[in-house]
Structures are given as C-alpha cells and as structure tokens.
C-alpha positions as CSV (number, residue, x, y, z in Angstrom):
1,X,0.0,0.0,0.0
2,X,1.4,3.7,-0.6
3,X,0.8,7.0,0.6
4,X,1.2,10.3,-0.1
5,X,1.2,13.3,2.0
6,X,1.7,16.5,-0.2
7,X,1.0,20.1,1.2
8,X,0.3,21.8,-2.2
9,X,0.5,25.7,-0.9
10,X,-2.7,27.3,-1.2
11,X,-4.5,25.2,-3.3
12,X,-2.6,24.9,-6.3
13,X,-4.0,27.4,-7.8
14,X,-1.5,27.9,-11.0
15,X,-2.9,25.9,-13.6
16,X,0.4,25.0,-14.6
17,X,1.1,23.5,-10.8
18,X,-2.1,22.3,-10.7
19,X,-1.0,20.0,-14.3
20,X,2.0,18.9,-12.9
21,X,0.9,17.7,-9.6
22,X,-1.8,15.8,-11.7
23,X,1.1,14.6,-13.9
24,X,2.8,13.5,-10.4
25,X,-0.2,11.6,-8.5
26,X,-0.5,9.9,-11.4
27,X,3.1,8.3,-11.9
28,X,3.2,7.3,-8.6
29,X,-0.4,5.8,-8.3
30,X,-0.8,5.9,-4.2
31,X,-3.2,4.4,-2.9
32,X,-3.9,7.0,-0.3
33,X,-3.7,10.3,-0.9
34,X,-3.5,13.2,1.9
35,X,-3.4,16.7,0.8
36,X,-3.0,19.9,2.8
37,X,-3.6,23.5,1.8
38,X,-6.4,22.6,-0.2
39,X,-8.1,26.5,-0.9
40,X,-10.9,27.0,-2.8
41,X,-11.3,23.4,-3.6
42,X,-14.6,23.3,-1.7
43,X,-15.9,26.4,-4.2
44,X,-18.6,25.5,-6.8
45,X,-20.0,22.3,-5.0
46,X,-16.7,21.2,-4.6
47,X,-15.6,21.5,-8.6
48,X,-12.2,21.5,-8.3
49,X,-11.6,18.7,-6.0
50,X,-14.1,16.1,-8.0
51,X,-12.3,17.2,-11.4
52,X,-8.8,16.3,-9.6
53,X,-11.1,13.0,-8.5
54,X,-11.6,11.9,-11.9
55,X,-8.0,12.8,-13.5
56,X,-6.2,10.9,-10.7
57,X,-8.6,8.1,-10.5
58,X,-9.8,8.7,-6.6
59,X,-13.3,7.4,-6.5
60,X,-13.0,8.0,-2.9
61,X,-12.3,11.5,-0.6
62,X,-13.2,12.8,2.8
63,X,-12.5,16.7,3.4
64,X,-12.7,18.8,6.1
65,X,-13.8,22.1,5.6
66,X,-11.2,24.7,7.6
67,X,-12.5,28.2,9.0
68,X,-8.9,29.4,7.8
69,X,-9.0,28.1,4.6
70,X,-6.7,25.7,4.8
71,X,-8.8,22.5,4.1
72,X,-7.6,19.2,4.3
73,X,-8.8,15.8,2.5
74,X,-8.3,12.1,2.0
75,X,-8.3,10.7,-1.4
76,X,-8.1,6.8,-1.6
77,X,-8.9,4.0,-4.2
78,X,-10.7,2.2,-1.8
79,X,-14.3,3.0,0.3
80,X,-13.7,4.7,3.4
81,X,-15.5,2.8,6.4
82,X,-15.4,5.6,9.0
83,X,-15.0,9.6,9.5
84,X,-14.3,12.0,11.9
85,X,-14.2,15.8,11.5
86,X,-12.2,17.8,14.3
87,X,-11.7,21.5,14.6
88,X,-12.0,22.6,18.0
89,X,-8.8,23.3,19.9
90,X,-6.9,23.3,16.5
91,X,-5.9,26.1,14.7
92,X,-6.4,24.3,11.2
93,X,-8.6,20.8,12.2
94,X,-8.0,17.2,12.1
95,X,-9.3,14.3,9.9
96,X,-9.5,10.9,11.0
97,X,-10.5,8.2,8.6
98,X,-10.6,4.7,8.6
99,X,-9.4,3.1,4.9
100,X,-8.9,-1.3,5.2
101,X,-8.0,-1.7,8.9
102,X,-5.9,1.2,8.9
103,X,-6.5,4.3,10.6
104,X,-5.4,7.7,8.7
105,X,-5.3,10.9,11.4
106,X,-4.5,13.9,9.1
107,X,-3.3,17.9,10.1
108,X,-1.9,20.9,9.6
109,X,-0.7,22.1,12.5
110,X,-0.4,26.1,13.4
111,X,2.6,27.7,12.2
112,X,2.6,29.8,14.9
113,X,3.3,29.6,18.7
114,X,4.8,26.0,19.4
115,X,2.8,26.2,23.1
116,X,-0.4,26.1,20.8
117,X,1.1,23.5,18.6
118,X,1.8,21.0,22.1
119,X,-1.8,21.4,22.9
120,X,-3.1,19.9,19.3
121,X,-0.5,17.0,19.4
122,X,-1.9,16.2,23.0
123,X,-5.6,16.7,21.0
124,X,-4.2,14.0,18.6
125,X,-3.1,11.6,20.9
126,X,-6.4,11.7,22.6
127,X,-7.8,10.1,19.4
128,X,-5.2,7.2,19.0
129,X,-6.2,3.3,20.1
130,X,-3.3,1.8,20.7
131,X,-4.8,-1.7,19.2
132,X,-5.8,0.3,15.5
133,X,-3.1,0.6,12.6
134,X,-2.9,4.1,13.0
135,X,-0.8,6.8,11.1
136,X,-0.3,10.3,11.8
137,X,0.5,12.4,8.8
138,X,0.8,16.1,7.6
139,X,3.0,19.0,8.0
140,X,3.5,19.4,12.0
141,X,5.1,22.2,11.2
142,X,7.8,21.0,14.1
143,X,11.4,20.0,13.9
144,X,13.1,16.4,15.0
145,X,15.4,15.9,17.5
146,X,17.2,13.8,15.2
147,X,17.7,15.7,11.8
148,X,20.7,17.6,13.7
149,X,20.0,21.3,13.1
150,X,22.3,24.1,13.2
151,X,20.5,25.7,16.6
152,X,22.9,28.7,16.6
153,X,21.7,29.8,13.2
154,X,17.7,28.6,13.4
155,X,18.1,30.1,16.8
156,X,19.5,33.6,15.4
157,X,16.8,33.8,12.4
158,X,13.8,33.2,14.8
159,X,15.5,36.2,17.0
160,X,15.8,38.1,14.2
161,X,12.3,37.6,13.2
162,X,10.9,37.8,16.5
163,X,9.4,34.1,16.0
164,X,8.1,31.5,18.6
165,X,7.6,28.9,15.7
166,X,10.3,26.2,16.8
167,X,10.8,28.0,20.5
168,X,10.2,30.7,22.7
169,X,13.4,30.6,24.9
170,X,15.5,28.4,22.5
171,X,15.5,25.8,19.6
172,X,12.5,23.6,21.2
173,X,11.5,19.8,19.9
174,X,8.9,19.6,22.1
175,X,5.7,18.4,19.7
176,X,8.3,15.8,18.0
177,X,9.1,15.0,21.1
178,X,5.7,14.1,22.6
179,X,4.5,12.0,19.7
180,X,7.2,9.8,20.4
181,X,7.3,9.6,24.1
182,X,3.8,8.2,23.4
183,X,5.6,5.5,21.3
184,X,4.6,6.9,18.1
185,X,7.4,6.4,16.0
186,X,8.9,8.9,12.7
187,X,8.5,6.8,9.8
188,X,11.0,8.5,8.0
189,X,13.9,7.6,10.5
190,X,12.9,3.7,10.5
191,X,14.2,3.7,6.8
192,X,16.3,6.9,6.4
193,X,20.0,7.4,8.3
194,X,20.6,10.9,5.7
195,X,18.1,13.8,6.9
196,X,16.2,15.3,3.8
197,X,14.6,18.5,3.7
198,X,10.7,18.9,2.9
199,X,11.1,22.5,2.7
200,X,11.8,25.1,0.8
201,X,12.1,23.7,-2.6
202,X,13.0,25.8,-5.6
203,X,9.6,27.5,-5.8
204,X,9.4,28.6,-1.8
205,X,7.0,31.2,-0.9
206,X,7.5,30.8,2.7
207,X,9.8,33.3,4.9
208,X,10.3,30.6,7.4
209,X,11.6,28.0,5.1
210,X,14.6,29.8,5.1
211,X,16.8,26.6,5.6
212,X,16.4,23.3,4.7
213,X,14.1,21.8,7.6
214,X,11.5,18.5,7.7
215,X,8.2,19.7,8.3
216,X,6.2,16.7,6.9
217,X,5.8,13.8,8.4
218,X,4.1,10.3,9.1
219,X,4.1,9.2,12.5
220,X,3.0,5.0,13.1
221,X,2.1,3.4,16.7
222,X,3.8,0.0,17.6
223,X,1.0,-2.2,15.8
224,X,1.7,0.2,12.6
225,X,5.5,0.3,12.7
226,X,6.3,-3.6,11.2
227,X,4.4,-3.1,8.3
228,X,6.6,0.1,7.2
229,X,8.3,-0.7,3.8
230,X,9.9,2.5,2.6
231,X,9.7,6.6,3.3
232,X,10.8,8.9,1.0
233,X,11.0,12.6,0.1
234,X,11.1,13.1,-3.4
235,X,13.2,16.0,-4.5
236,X,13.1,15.7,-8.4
237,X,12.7,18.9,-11.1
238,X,9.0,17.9,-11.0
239,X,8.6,18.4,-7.3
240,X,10.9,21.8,-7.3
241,X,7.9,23.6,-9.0
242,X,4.6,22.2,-7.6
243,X,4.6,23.2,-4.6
244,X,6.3,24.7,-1.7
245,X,7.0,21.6,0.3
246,X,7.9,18.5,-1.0
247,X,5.8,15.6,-1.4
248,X,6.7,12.4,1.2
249,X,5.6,8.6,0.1
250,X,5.1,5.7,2.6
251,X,4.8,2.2,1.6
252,X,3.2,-0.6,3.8
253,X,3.5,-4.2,3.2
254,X,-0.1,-5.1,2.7
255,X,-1.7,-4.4,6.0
C-alpha cells in the first residue's frame, strides 16, 4: 500500500502546478492520498476537488472544511469505512479516517506559537487506540530531534524575526518529542540514516523555510510500525515547481 502526503500551498492554484501535480499523483499511483492546503477546492460544489477526483482516479475523498482556509482531505482507491471531522482546539482541524484496517489521522498544525502547537499533538493523541493501525500524517510544522540542526543559526533567524515557531526561549522539539514519548514512531527515521529537507524547494513562498528543515511527516504506533516498507522525500525537477513543500511517500506491506 502507498501513501502520499503532499501540502500543495494554497491550493494549487496555477494551472500549470495544478498540471504537474496531476502529472505527479499519477506516476506514482498511491493508494492514499492526503493533501493539505487545499483552498478554494470546496468552491462551486466542490468542482475542483471532483475534477482532480476523476483525473487521478480517486473514486474515494473525505475533506474537512477549515474556518482558515486551509482544508484538508483524503483521497483513496478504496471505500472509506469511518470519518471523523475535528476543529475545535486546532488552529487548522483534524481528519481521521478509517481506509482497510488502517487508521489515517490527518493535520496541519499552526505555524505559529509552538505552546499552541503542544496542545493539538496532546488533541491527537487523545484520538489514537493503541490496538488500530494508526498513522499520523501532515506538515506538524515542528522540527526532529534527530535531523541535527544548526540551533545557533535557526536560533539567530527566529530572534531576528521575532518568532516563537520552533521556541520561545530556545531551539524547542517539544511536539516531535511528545508524539514519540507516546511511542509513536517517525516513519522516516525507520528507513532513512541521511536527513532530507521537505522544505523550501525551488519555488518557496514561505519566509520561514529559510533553511532546509522537515516539516512533513508520518508518525505510526507499535502495531503500525512492522508493516513500514519505505519513506521517502522526493526532491526531483517535478517536485521543485509544484509546490512549496515536497511531497513524502510511505509504503506498507499489505496491512
């Protein structure tokens, strides 16, 4: 089984973006598809999201309308068995889905104040069974522990820019860290040794992705975590141009 997570900044709304990312879902054929950012897909009895539907081939899609915009949804091959809309105590929402036996929890969590951020991971975790395949994926919007930053410089630029993003007294890991002292585990690490970025690529409109940084990730619990496959970022001259993040790809053994 594969998944996609792709945050496609602001709804993809360059037609030529819009062509490529097509061009993109398509080569890859996931299964699942999670996408973030989705504005103005909701517009015109949801037009843009059911013609996307029918290029890529989803017959399947649950989507959570945002009050910010920001909208999130699920597009899969295969019927969805259960749905659950959440968007109080989040600054964007949550959408938790159940696709086969495995359970999908998708967000975008706030760029902002990382104090506001701790309190929607603890939100999450409320919604986890330990005994369901479950996966947490979008952009957290929260750096690892383990990708070995330069804190002197990140440190310096969120100063300089007077941001609490990633800290309010110092380079913080603190939503990264409580996914996984809730053994939730970064499905990226079980397969990767290098660190990757997922932001900025080459057609960044975001001030703070002003360094290389992972921002997007899937998180599996223990039952989850033997089935993982492969995890990749894919950083190709396709990617550079669709969006502002790049797109991240899990693959399960069949589940």
């Amino acid at each position: 089984m594969k998944l996609i997570l792709y945050n496609v900044y602001m709804g993809c709304a360059d037609k030529s973006r819009l062509t490529h990312l097509i061009k993109f879902i398509l080569k890859e054929s996931p299964d699942i598809l999670i996408l973030l950012e989705l504005n103005g897909w909701d517009r015109q009895n949801f037009m843009k999201l059911n013609n996307f539907k029918n290029e890529t081939n989803f017959p399947f899609h649950s989507f959570l309308n945002i009050k910010t915009g920001f909208n999130i949804a699920i597009l899969s091959k295969k019927s969805i068995d259960y749905e659950e809309k959440v968007l109080k105590l989040f600054h964007h929402g949550l959408l938790k889905v159940r696709i086969s036996g495995l359970t999908i929890l998708a967000t975008h969590l706030t760029p902002y104040q990382q104090s506001f951020r701790l309190k929607e991971v603890q939100e999450i975790i409320g919604h986890i069974n330990s005994l369901e395949k479950t996966i947490i994926v979008g952009d957290l919007n929260s750096l690892s522990p383990h990708d070995n930053y330069n804190e002197v410089k990140l440190w310096s630029f969120l100063q300089k820019t007077k941001s609490t993003k990633f800290g309010s007294k110092k380079v913080s890991y603190g939503p990264i860290n409580l996914l996984e002292n809730h053994n939730l585990y970064d499905a990226y690490l079980l397969k990767n040794k290098m660190f990757n970025h997922s932001v900025p690529t080459k057609c960044n409109h975001d001030k703070m992705h002003f360094t290389p940084l992972r921002l997007d990730y899937f998180f599996v619990n223990s039952t989850l975590k033997p089935f993982i496959k492969d995890v990749k970022i894919i950083q190709n001259s396709q990617t550079d141009n669709i969006s502002d993040h790049y797109p991240v790809i899990l693959c399960l053994e069949k589940v």
